[in-house]
C-alpha positions in Angstrom: 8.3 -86.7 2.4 10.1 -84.6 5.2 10.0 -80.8 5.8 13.3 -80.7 5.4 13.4 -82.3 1.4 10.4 -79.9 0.6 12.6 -76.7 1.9 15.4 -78.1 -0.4 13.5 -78.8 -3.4 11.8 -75.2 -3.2 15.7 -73.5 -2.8 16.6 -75.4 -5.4 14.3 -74.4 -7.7 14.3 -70.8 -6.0 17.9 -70.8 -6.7 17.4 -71.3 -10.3 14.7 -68.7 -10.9 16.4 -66.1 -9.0 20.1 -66.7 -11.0 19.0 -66.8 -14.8 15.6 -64.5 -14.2 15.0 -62.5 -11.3 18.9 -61.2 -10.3 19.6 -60.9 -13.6 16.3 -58.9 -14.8 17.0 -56.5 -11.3 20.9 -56.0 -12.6 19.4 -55.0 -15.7 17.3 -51.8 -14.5 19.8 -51.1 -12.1 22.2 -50.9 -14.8 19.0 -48.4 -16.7 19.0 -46.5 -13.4 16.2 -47.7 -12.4 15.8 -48.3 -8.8 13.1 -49.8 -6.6 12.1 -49.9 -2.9 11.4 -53.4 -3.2 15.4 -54.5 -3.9 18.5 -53.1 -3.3 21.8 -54.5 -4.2 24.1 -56.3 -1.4 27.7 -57.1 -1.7 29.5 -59.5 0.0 33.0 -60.8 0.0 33.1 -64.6 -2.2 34.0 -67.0 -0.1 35.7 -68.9 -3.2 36.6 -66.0 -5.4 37.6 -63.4 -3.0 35.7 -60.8 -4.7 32.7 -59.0 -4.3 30.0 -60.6 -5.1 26.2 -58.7 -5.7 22.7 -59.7 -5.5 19.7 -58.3 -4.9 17.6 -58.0 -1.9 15.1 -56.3 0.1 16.0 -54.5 2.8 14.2 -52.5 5.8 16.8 -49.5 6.7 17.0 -47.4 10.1 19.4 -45.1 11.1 22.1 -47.4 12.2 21.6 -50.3 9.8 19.5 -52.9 7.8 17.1 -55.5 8.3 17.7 -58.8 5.5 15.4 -62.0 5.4 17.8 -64.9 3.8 14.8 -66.2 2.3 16.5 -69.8 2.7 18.7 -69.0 6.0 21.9 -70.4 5.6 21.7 -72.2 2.4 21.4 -69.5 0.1 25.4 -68.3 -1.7 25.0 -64.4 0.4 24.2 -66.5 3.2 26.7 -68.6 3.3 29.5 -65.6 2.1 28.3 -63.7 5.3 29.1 -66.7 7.8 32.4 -66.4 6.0 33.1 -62.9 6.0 30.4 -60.3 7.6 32.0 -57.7 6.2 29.1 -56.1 3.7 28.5 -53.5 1.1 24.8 -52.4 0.7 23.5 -49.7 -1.5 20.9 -47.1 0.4 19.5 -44.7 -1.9 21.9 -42.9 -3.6 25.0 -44.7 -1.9 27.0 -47.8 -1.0 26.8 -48.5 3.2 29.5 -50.4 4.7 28.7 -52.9 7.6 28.9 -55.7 9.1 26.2 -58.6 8.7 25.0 -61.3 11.6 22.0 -63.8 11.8 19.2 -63.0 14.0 17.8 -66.5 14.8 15.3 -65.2 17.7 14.2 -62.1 15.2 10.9 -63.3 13.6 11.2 -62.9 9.5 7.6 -62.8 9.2 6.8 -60.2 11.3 10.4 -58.4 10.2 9.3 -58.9 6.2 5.9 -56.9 7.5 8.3 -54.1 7.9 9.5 -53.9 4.6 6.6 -53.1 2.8 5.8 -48.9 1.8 2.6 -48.6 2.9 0.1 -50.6 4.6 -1.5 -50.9 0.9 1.3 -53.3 -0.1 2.1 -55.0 3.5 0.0 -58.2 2.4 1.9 -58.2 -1.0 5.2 -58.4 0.5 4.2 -60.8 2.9 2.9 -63.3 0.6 5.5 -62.5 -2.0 8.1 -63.4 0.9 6.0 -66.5 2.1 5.5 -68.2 -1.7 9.5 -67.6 -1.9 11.0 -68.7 1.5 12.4 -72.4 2.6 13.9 -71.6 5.7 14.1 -67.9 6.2 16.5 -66.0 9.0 16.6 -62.8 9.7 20.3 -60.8 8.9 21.1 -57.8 10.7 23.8 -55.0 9.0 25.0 -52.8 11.6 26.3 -49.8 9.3 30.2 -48.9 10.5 30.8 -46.2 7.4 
């Protein structure tokens, strides 16, 4: 069996695990206030509803914009919603950001998802976290324009 059928048989069941379990149980302690470094919530525009659509991510800020790893590069629904419109909404600590999004193909995502992490404590955690997740990962740049 190809690469390319294992990477699509992982997002497929990634997709599943992250729509009925893992978005939804992050929506819910949003929703309780709760927030955590290791997701924030992006927003971009549906490219078949025309309406903001929200998931959650993880997200390395700096003073001018974000750093995203599209775990499954363009396959994933953000993914493919950014390519249509990079026009994006991400929340930042206490606020929403606007920006616009673009792939990074030359970018590395596993040195990027390194980034990520807190503290060095952690750094492994995130990387293998990231690694046992990922199909086809890009990295997604969001220059902030707010």
């Amino acid at each position: 069996m190809g690469t390319a059928n294992r990477a699509l048989r992982k997002f497929r069941r990634e997709r599943i695990i992250g729509r009925y379990v893992a978005n939804p149980a992050v929506a819910l302690l949003r929703r309780l206030g709760v927030r955590t470094t290791f997701a924030t919530e992006l927003q971009t525009m549906g490219r078949k509803s025309g309406g903001w659509r929200s998931v959650p991510v993880s997200a390395g800020f700096d003073a001018t914009g974000a750093w995203l790893i599209s775990q499954h590069g363009h396959r994933s629904g953000w993914a493919l919603n950014v390519a249509d419109d990079p026009n994006v909404r991400i929340w930042q600590k206490d606020r929403w950001r606007s920006g616009i999004a673009h792939f990074v193909p030359d970018d590395d995502p596993v040195a990027r998802v390194r980034t990520f992490a807190t503290s060095p404590l952690v750094s492994p955690l995130v990387t293998a976290t990231f690694k046992a997740l990922q199909s086809d990962p890009i990295s997604v740049r969001i220059d902030f324009v707010d």
